[in-house]
N, C-alpha and C positions, 0 to 999 in steps of 0.2 A: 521513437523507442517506447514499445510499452512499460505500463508498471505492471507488475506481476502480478498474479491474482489469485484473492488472497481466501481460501480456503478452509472451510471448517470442515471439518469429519466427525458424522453422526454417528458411533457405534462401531465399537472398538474391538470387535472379536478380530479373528485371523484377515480376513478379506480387508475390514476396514484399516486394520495396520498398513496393509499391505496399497491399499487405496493409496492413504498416506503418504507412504513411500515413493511410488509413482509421482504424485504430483513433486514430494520433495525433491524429484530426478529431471523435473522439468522447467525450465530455464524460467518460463510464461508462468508459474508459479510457487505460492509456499504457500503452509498449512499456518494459520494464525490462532487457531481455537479445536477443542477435542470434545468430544460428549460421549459420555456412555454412563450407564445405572450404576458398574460397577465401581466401587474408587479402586479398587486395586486395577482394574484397568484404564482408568484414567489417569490414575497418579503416574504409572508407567507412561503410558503415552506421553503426557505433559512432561514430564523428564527428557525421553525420548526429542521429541521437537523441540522443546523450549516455549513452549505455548501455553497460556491458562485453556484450565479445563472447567464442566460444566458437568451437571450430572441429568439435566436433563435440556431438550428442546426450549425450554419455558422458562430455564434457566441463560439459557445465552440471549434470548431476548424476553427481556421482563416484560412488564406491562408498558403501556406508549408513554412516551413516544418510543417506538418499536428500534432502537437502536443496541446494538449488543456492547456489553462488557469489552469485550477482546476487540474492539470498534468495528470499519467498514467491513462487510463480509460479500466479495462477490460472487461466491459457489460452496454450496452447501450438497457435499457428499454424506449419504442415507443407506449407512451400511447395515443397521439395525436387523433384528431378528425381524423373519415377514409380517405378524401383529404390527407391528409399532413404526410401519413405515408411511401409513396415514394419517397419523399424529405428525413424525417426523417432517413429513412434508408440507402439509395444509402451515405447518410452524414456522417455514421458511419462507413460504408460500405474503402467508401474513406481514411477514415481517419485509416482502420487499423483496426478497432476494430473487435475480434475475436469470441465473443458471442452477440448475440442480440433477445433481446427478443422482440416482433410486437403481440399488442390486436388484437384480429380476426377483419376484413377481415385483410389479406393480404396487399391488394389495392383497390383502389375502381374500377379500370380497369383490366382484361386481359394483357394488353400489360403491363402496370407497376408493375403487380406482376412477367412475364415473365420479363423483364429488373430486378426485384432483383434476381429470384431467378438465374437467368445468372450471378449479381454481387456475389452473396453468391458463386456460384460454384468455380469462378472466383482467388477470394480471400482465398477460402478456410477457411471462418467464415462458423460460425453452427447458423442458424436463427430459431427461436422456436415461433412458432405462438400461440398465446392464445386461442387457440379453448379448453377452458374450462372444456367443457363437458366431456372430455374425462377423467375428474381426480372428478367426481360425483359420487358418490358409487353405487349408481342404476342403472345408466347408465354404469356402468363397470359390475356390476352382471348382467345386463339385456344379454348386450354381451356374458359374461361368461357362462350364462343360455342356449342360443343359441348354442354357440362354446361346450358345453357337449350333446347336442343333446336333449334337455329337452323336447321340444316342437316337434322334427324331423326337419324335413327338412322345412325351412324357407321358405313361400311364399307371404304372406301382411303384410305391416308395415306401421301405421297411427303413425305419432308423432302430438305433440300439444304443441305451446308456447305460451302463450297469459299474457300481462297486460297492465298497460298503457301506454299512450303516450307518449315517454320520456321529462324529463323537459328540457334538454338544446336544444335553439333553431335549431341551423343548422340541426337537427335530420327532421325539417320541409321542408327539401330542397331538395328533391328525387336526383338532380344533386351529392348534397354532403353524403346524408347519404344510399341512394340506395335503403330506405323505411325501411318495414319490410322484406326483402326478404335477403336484404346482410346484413343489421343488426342483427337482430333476426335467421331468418331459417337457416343463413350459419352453424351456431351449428350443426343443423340437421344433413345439409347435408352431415357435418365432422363427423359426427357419423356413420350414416348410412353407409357413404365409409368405415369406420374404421370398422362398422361388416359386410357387405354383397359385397363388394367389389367398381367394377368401375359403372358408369353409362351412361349407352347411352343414353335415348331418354328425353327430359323435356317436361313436358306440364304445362302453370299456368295462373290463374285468378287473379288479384291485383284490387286492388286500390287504390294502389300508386300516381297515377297520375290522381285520378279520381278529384281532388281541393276540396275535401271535409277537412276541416281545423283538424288538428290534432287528423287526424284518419286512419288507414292505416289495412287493411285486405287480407289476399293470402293463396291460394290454390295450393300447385305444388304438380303434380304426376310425380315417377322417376320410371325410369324401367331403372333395373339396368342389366350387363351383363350378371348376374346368374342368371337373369327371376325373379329374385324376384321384386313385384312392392311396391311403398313406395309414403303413401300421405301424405301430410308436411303442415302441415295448421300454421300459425303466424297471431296474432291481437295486435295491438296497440290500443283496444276496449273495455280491461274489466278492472274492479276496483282492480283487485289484482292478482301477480304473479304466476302461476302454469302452471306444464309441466304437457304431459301424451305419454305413448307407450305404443301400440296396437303388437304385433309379433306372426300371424296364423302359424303354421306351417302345417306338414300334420299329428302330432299325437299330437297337444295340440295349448293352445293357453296361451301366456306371456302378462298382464297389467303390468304396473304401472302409480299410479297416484297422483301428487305432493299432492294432499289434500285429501287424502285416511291415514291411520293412519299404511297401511303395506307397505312396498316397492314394494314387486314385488307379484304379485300373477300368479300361475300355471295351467291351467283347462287342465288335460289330454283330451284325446277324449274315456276312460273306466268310465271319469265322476266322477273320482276320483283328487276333487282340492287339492290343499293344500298353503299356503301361508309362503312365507319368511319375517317375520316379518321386521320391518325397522331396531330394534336393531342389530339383525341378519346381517343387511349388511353393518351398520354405527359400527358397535362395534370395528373392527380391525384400525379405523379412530384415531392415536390418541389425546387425547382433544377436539374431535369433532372438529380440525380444516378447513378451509373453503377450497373448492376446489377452491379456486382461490391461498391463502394460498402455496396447496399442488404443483401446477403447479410451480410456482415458485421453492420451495422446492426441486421439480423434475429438475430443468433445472439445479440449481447450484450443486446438484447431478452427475448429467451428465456432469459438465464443470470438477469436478475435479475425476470423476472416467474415463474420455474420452469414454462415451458412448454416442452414437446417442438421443435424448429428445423423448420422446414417439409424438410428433407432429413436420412433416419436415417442411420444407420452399416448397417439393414439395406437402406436403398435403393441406397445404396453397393455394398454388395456384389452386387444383385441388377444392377443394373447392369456388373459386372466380370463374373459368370456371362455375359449375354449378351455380352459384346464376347470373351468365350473362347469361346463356341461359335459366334462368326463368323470369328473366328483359325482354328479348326478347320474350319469348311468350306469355307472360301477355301482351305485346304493340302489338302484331301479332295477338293473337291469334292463333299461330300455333303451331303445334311440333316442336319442336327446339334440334339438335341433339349434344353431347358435341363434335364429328368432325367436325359440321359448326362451333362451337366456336372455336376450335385449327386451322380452316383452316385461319381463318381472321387473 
């Protein structure tokens, strides 16, 4: 019988409450310690669990010997605003801690997601990046759909994320929150590597940086190493949340679409469609729990059966390379290739 394990959460806004919670719902652990800058969010929290709270990383493990107030901690979840998730981590990093969990991005730089994922190898912690999407049912059968050959052989993929502006401010700060491109599309782009492989070339339109007040719009096309090309469009412009995927292949063509009432639909090229209803691909889900929920679920999975988390610390990072060399062409205007981002 295991003991339970035992959980600190960095960063207390909406997600990381909700972090919280999840672990709170799962047998294999409990949250023992809270951090966030704010005390009104922290003092709640700590109320909430019954936990001491901390107001910063450097706070819950002081100077060495590197052992925390709120004692043994074996998973340090990094829900923090994107800035502050290199500090978060490199802190946990330090201090020993052997699981860690990090809300996508990674980092909000290249070079700081290279400096952890060098400390994770370093230390030999396993780092599980929250790129989401990859625990969506749709977005797993869309994959699936492809990976059986449904469609044939793979060649245009349009994805779509749009809704609004987010409410909390720093999101208004291209510096800190990196727009819609490292916010929003990074999902994408962790998708897209996860079914079609690596990608070479970027090219993107933003307006990001246009000063137009809490509104943010981008277009990036990838061409990825297998020739398949991928157009990745994100708005912080419309009044209500939904995705969609587009996947041509050369013997059919795969939708889905978040406000469509099927999951995935099918158009052979003999003109013969047919459609995977949504129950169909949500039914094996159980309780209809959340994929955010399930990610979770999947990592403490993985800490005690010692399996790899279906999302590395290098996919992470390979993901932040792209969403910089679309920062980069969107300010260029040029192609921007993912070897000029590993050369710098």
């Amino acid at each position: 019988m295991f003991e339970p394990l035992r959980v600190a959460v960095v960063g207390l806004g909406g997600l990381g409450r909700y972090h919280a919670e999840c672990y709170r719902a799962l047998a294999d652990s409990r949250i023992v310690a809270v951090v966030d800058s704010s005390s009104e969010a922290r003092d709640r929290a700590a109320a909430q669990f019954g936990v001491p709270a901390f107001a910063s990383a450097s706070a819950l493990w002081p100077a060495p010997p590197q052992v925390s107030p709120a004692g043994r901690i074996d998973v340090v979840d990094v829900c923090t605003p994107t800035p502050f998730h290199h500090e978060a981590i490199l802190a946990a990093l330090n201090a020993g801690v052997g699981w860690i969990v990090c809300e996508k991005p990674l980092a909000r730089t290249v070079a700081q997601a290279r400096e952890i994922a060098a400390a994770a190898r370093r230390t030999g912690a396993t780092l599980f990046v929250g790129q989401v999407v990859r625990f969506f049912p749709e977005f797993i059968a869309a994959r699936e759909a492809v990976e059986r050959g449904d469609i044939g052989r793979p060649a245009i993929v349009r994805t779509s994320r749009r809704t609004l502006f987010p409410l909390a401010g720093w999101y208004a700060n291209p510096e800190w929150s990196g727009g819609v491109i490292f916010d929003m599309l990074i999902h994408d782009f962790d998708w897209l590597c996860w079914c079609f492989g690596e990608v070479d070339h970027v090219y993107a339109r933003s307006l990001t940086r246009s000063g137009v007040p809490r509104l943010d719009y981008a277009l990036v096309t990838l061409r990825m190493a297998s020739g398949v090309i991928a157009h990745v469009e994100g708005s912080w412009a419309h009044q209500r949340f939904s995705t969609a995927v587009e996947v041509a292949g050369d013997s059919g063509l795969l939708t889905f679409d978040g406000l469509d009432a099927a999951a995935l639909r099918i158009q052979r090229r003999d003109d013969r469609p047919w459609v995977m209803p949504r129950e169909a691909v949500m039914g094996s889900i159980p309780g209809g729990e959340s994929p955010h929920f399930r990610e979770i679920q999947h990592f403490v999975e993985c800490i005690r059966q010692g399996l790899p988390p279906r999302v590395t610390v290098e996919d992470g990072l390979r993901a932040v390379e792209i969403a910089t060399a679309a920062e980069r062409s969107a300010a260029t205007g040029r192609v921007v290739t993912i070897a000029d981002v590993r050369e710098r």
